[in-house]
N, C-alpha and C positions, 0 to 999 in steps of 0.2 A: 532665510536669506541665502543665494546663494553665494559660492566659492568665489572670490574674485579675481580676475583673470590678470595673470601678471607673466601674461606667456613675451618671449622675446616683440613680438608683433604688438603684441597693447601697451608696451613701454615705449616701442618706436614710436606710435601714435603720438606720445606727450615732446618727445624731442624734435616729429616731423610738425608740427602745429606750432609750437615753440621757439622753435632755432628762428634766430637774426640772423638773414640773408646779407652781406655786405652791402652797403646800400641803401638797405631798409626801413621806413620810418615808422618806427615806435608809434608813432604817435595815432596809426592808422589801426593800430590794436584792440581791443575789445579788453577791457579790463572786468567787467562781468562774464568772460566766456568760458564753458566748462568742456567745451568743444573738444576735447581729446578722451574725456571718460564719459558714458552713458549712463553711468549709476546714479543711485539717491548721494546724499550727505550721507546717509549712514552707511552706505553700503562703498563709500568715498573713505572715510574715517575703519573701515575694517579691510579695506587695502591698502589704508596707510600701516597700519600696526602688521601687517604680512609684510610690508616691504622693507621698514625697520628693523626685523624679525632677517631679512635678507640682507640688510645693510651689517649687521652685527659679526655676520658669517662671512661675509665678502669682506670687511674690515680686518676680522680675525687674519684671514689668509693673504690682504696685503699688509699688513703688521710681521707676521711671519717671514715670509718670501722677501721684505728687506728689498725688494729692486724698484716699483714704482712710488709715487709723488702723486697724493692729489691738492693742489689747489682750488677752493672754492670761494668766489666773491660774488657779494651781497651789497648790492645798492638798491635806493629806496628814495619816495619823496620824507619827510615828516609821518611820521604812523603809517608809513608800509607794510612794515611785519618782520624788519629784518629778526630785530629779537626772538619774537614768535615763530619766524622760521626755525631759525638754527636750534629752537629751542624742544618743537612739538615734527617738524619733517626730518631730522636727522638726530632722534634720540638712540638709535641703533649705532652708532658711532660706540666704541669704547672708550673715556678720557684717557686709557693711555693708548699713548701713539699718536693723538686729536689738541690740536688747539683753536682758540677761537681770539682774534685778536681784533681791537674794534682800535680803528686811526682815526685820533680827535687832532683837535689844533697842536701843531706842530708845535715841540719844545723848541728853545731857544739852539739847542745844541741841534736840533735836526734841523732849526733852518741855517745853521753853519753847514750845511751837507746838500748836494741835490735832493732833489726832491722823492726821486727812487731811495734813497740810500736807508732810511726806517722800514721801508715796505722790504727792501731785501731782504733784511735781517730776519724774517717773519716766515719767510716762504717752507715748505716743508721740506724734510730730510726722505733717507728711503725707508718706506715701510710708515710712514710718515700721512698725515691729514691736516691742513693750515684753512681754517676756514676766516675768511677777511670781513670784518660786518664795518661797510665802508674798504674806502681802501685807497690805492694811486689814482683811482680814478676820481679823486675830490679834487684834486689839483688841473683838473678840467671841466670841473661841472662848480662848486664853493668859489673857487678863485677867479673863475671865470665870472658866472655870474655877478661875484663884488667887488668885480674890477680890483681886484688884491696885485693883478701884474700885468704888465701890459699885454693886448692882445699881441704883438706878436710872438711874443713871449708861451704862453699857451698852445695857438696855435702848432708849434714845432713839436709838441707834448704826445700828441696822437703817434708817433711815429716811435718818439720815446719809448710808449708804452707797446706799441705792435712789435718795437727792435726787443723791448725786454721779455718779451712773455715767449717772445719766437725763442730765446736762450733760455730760457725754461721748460719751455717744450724739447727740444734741440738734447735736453740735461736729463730729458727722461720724467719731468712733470706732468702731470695733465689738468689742463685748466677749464674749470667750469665757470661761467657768470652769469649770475643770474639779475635782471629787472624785475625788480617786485612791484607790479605795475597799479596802482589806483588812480580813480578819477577824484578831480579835485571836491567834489559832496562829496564823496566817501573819506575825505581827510577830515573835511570840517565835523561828519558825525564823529569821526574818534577823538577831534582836539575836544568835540564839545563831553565827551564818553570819559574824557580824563579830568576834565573840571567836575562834574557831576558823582564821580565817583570816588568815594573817600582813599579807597584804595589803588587807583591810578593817579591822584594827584599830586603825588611826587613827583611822577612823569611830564606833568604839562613844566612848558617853559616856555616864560612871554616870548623871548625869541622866533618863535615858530611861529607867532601868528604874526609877526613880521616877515620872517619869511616864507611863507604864504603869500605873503603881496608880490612876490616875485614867481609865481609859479608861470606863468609866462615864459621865464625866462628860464628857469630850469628845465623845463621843456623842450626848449628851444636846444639846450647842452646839453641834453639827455641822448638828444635826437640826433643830432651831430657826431657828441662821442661813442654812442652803439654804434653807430652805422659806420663810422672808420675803423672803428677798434673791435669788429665782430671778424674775427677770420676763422677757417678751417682749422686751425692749431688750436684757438685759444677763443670758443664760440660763445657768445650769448644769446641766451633766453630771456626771453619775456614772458614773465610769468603773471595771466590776471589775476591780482590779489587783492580784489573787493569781497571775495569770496575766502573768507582764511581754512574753511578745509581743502577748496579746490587747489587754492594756492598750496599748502604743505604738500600734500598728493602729488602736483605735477613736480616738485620738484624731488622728492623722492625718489617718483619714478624714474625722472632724467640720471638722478644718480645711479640708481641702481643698473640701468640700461649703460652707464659709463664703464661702473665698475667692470660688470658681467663680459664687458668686448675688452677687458686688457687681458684678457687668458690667464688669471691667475694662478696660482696652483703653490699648495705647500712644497716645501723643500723636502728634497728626499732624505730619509731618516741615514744616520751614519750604518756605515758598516758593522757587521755582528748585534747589531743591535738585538735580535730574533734570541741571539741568545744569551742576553744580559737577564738575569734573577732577581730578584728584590728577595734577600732574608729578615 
């Protein structure tokens, strides 16, 4: 097998095929597409473990250096992969310096609060990694969909979240988002994958095959909130994730190709250090 290529140019490939253009409808995506790598699965699966192997080293030295921020958020239909992403494309992460924080239904005391003000609290520090499984973007795609607030109400939200992520950026963040894109047969093989298997079926929850009946309409707010909320600052991918090694892969490489362009570099060691002894 040979060496697999993880030159600056073959990681562009996964963020020029990837990136949401402003504008752009999701929905026109190929979620079977492997279109940015030419290798097998396996030969897919031994450049994710080199890139990991680089995410480990690029983490090290921004954990070190203390100046940049990275944000990464993770949206998904019902059995997209967010778990399985964060869990098999970014195991080169170190837990220290790394969190991973997943936003369920708002506590009573966050919704005494806008609707930013839990996701704040979350974002990373410097030298710092905040990866979001789910995240501010429910309260445009969940609330939306179950009519939880009124449409106008939502609507103003898209701007919300373009004004918050631009002062994020602005604050020295850099924000990644990813779509973890499936077709709706490839959900129903995993809802049926978690019934059928003794040890996934913690995971299934009737909920989900209710909402399921509305993929319709999830689609529709999918579609909507990428395409207003994709900017230059604070970009999203779509990632096709019928495929879960392809999917770990692209996003890997999107990171690693993130990392690699913030010009990191260790702090210079103190003075006289050359001639400090250990007795």
């Amino acid at each position: 097998m040979t060496k697999p290529d993880l030159s600056p140019s073959a990681l562009e490939r996964f963020v020029h095929w990837h990136y949401v253009r402003p504008g752009a409808n999701v929905r026109r995506l190929d979620p079977e597409s492997t279109r940015a790598f030419d290798g097998s699965k396996e030969e897919g699966k031994e450049a994710l473990a080199a890139l990991n192997e680089r995410i480990g080293e690029l983490h090290d030295v921004l954990y070190a250096e203390h100046k940049h921020k990275l944000l990464m958020v993770f949206q998904a239909m019902d059995t997209g992969g967010k778990d399985g992403t964060i869990k098999k494309a970014l195991y080169g992460f170190n837990p220290l310096g790394m969190s991973v924080v997943s936003f369920k239904k708002p506590t009573d005391e966050e919704l005494d609060h806008d609707y930013l003000w839990r996701v704040h609290q979350h974002v990373p520090g410097k030298g710092e990694v905040a990866i979001f499984n789910r995240s501010h973007y429910e309260d445009v795609l969940v609330v939306r969909v179950n009519d939880l607030v009124p449409a106008a109400t939502w609507q103003k939200r898209y701007q919300h979240i373009n004004d918050f992520e631009r002062m994020l950026t602005d604050e020295g963040t850099t924000v990644l988002k990813f779509f973890l894109n499936i077709t709706k047969a490839e959900q129903a093989e995993r809802l049926q994958e978690r019934l059928d298997d003794p040890t996934k079926q913690w995971k299934f929850n009737p909920g989900d095959v209710a909402e399921r009946k509305k993929w319709d309409r999830y689609m529709a707010a999918y579609t909507e909130a990428i395409s207003k909320t994709s900017t230059t600052n604070a970009p999203w991918f779509a990632i096709p994730a019928n495929k879960n090694w392809y999917r770990n892969l692209a996003v890997a490489a999107i990171t690693v190709h993130t990392l690699e362009n913030l010009g990191m570099k260790y702090p210079a060691p103190m003075d006289g250090i050359d001639k400090v002894r250990i007795r």
